[in-house]
N, C-alpha and C positions, 0 to 999 in steps of 0.2 A: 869951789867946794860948797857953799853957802847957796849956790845954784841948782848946783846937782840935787845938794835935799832940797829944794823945794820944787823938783821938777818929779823927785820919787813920792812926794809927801800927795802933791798934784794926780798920780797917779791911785794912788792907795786910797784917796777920795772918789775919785770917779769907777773905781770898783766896786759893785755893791755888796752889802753885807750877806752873809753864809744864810741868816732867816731872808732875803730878797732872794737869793741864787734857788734853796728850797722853793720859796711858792712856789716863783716863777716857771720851775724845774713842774710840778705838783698840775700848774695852771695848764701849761704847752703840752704835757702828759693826755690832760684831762681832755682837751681841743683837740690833741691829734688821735684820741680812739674816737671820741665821737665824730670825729670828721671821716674818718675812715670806716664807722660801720655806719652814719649815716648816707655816705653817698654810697658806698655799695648797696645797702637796699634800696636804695633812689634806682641802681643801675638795674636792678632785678625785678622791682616792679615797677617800672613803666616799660620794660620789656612785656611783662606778664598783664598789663592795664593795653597795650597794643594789638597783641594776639586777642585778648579780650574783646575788643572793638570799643573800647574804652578812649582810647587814645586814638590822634590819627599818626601815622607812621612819622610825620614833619617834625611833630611837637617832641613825641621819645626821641629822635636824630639829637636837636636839642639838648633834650635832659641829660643825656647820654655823653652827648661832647661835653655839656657843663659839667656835670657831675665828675668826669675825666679830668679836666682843667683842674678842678678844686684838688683831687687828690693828690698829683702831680703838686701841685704848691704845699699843700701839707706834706708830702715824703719827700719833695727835695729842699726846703726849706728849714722845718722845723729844728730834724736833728743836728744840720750846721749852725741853726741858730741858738740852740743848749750850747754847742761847746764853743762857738769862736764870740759870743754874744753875751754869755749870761755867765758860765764857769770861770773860760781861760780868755776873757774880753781883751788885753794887753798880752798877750801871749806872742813869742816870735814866730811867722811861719812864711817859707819859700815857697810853697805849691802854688806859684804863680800862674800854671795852666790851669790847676784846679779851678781858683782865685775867677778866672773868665769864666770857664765853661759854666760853675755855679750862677756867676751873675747874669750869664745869656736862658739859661735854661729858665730861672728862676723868673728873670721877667717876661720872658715869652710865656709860660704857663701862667704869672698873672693877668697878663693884658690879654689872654684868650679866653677866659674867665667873662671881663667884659662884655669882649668881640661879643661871643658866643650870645647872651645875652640882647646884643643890639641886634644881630640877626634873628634873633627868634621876633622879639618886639616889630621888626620890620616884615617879618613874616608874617605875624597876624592881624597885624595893619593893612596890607594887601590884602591877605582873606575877610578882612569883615570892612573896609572902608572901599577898596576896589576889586569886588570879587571876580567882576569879568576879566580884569589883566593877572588874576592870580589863576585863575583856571586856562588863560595864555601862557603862563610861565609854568606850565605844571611840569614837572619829570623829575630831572634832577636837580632844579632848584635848591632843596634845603642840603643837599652836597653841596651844590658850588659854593652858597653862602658860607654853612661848616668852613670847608676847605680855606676858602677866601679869607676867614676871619682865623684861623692858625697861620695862614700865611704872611696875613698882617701884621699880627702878634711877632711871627718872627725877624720881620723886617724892624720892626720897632725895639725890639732889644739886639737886632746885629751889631749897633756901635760900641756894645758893650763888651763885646770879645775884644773889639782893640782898645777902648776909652779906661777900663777897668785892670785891674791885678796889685801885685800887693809892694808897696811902698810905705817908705817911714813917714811919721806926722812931727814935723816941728814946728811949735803954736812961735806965732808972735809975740818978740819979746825973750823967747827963752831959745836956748838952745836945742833942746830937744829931750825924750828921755834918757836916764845912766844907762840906760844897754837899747843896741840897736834893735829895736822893736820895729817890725812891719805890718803893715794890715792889710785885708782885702777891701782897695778904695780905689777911686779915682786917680788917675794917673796926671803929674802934671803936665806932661809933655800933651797930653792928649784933652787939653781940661777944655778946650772950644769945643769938640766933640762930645764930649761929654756932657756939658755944660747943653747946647742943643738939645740930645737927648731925651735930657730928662726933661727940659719945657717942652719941648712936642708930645713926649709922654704925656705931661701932665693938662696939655690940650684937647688929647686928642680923648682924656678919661672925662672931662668937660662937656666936649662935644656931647659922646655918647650918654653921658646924663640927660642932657638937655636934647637930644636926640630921643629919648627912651619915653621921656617926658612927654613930649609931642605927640609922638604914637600913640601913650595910651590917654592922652587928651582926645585926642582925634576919632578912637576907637570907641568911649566912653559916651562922645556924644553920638555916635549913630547907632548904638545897642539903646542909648534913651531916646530916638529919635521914634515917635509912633511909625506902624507898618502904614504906606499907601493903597492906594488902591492897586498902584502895579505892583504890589509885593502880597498880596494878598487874594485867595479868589472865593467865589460863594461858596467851596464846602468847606471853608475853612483850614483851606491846605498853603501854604507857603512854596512860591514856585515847583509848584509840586512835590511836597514834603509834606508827610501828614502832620499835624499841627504840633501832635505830640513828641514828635521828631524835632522837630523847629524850635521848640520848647529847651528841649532837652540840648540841641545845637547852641543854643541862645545862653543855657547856664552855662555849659563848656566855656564859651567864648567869655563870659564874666570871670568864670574862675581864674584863666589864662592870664587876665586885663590884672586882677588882682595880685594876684602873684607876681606880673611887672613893676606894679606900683609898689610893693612892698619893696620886691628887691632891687628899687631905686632908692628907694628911704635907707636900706640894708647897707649898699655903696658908697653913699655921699657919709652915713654916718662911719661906719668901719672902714672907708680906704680914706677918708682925708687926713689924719693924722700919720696916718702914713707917707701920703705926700707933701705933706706941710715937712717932715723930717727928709726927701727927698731933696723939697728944694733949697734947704738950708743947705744940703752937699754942694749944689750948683749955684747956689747965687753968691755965694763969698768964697775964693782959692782956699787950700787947705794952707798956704804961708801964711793970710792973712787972718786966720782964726785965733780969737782971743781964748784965755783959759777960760772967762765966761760964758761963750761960746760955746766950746765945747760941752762945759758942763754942761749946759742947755740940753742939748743935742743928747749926751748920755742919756740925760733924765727921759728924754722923751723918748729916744729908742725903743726901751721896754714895753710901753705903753701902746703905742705908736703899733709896733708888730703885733701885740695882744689882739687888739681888734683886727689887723689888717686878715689873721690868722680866722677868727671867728666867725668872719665874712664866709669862708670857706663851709664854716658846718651850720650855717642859717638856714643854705638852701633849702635843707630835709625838709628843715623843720617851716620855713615858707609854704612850700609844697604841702605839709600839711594841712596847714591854716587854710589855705586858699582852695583844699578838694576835699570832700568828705570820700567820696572814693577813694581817693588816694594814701586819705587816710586809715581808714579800714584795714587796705591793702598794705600797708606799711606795717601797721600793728600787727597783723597777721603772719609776716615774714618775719619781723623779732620773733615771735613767737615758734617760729618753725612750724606755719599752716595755714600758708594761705592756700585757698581754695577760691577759684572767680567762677563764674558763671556768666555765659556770654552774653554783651551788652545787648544781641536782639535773641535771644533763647526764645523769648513766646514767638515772635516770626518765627525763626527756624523750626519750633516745635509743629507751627499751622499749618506750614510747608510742609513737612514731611506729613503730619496726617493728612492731609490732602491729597496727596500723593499716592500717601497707603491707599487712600478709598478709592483713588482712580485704577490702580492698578489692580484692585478687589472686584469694583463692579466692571470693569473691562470685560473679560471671559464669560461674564452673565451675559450681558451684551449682544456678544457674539454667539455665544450658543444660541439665544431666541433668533437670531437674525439665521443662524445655521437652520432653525428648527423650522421656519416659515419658507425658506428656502425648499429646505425639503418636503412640505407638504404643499408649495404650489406645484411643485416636479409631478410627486405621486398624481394630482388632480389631473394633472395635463395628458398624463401617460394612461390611465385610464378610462378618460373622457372621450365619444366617439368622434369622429373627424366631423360631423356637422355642428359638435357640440364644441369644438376646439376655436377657439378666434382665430380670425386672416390675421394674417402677419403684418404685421404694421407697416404703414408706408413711410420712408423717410421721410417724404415733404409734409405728410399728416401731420398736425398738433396732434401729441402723446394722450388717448385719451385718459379718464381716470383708471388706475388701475389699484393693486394693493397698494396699500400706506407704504409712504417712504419712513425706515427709521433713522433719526437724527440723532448721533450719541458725540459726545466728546473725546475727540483722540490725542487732546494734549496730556 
């Protein structure tokens, strides 16, 4: 008896108080509108910065799958973690299929987040560190990558359909809770699988740091590397790029760099608390967890997912920071107006006047050449036959005759 209350008393602690359950409620509220209208307009203008010529088609593929990832972890995530996490955290439930499918979905759409991510960073590593094997690989390239890296993501939370679903917790020491309480956790029968898992996870989010790192090390130093002389020629053109072009190429590729480097700093800070609460699941059996322990582990939950959660609505606001374009164009779409103007408009404008005037002096053209025509005819026709020139010989060199006119037919 003397048991039972201290295992209900045990519980009634680790449930947090009705002003925690509010913030928290208030906080996850506030993180999942702006995660949701900030990466919708992330999805509508780098659409809109693409058609633009703003953007190149590789980089929006990116944003686009990113931006997707993040939402996808905000609306499958959040609302189960109000109720089975923050409300009814001890609460009994059997949706044991639910229990998997949440845990598989959940970490596939975060580790594609990443992915997503590492493939961008390795794609602009190629375009500005090895540009002759990136215009080798051109085509579908940034699919396969995309693709590649949701595929991987799914491979890395499949053990979680079998390793995970919902099972009672009885800590070391006690017996268990007064009513048979279950959660969605790891399963013991399956805790090697599981137990793997989540260190290969938590390697493989390692890697890709340290991974992401390199690149924009690598990318950093050949945008500050001075132009040679084979990258440069005497009218001041870049492989045949007008300078100004080159220029404007050259900020792109900074912005790009910038925006990796942030949302490296953005991952190591917002996802490790998350994995630090991961690996506590996996490095100690749930028989051998103390009430200490546990408590631990509660406390940090909340915390833990707050930031894992805010990783998700940075991105915007990175993207931001790191494009004045971009930014524009964002503030423009809250506002319901954005309006763009295309990244070469004064080309296209020269183009088409140039074209006006060819197609204008064309007909002038031709008429004087009609008009000369017709007055050598009449000459000929009224001139008498000793007045008329012999007929030219083939083998003769053409003597001078009227001017030839030379006009442009492009």
């Amino acid at each position: 008896m003397e048991e039972n209350e201290e295992v209900q008393s045990l519980w009634k602690t680790l449930e947090p108080s009705n002003e925690v359950k509010i913030f928290l409620t208030v906080l996850y509220s506030l993180i999942l509108v702006l995660g949701i209208v900030g990466n919708s307009a992330t999805i509508h203008v780098s659409q809109r910065l693409q058609r633009s010529g703003y953007l190149q088609k590789s980089v929006t593929d990116h944003m686009l799958s990113l931006a997707c990832s993040d939402l996808l972890v905000l609306l499958i995530g959040m609302p189960v973690e109000l109720y089975s996490a923050i409300w009814f955290p001890f609460s009994s439930s059997s949706a044991d299929t639910a229990c998997r499918i949440y845990s598989f979905l959940f970490e596939a759409c975060s580790y594609a987040t990443i992915l997503n991510i590492a493939s961008l960073s390795f794609e602009r590593y190629l375009a500005i560190c090895h540009p002759f094997r990136y215009k080798a690989l051109s085509g579908r390239r940034s699919t396969a990558l995309l693709l590649g890296a949701w595929v991987c993501s799914a491979l890395v939370a499949l053990p979680l359909l079998v390793a995970t679903g919902t099972e009672g917790l009885a800590l070391e020491g006690l017996q268990g809770p007064a009513q048979n309480l279950t959660f969605c956790t790891n399963l013991s029968q399956h805790w090697v699988m599981y137990r793997t898992s989540i260190f290969t996870a938590f390697l493989l989010y390692l890697l890709i740091l340290g991974g992401v790192a390199f690149t924009c090390r690598a990318m950093i130093a050949v945008l500050r590397a001075p132009m040679g002389p084979q990258e440069s020629g005497a009218n001041g053109a870049t492989h045949g790029v007008p300078k100004h072009e080159s220029a404007r190429l050259k900020a792109a590729r900074k912005q790009t760099i910038l925006f990796l480097v942030l949302i490296v700093c953005a991952l190591l800070v917002c996802w490790m608390p998350n994995q630090i609460r991961r690996l506590m699941t996996a490095a100690v059996p749930k028989s051998a967890w103390t009430a200490s322990y546990l408590r631990s582990y509660v406390k940090l939950h909340p915390v833990a997912d707050s930031f894992f959660y805010l990783s998700s609505v940075l991105n915007p606001l990175l993207y931001n920071l790191s494009s004045r374009q971009f930014r524009s164009a964002f503030l423009q779409t809250l506002l319901c107006r954005l309006s763009l103007q295309h990244a070469n408009r004064r080309v296209l404008e020269t183009s088409l006047a140039s074209k006006s005037s060819r197609n204008t002096s064309r007909p002038l053209l031709r008429r004087s050449l009609n008009h000369i025509r017709a007055a050598t005819a009449d000459r000929s026709i009224h001139s008498s036959p000793a007045e008329r020139p012999n007929p030219p010989n083939p083998t003769d060199r053409p003597q001078t005759s009227e001017p030839q006119l030379t006009y442009c037919t492009t």
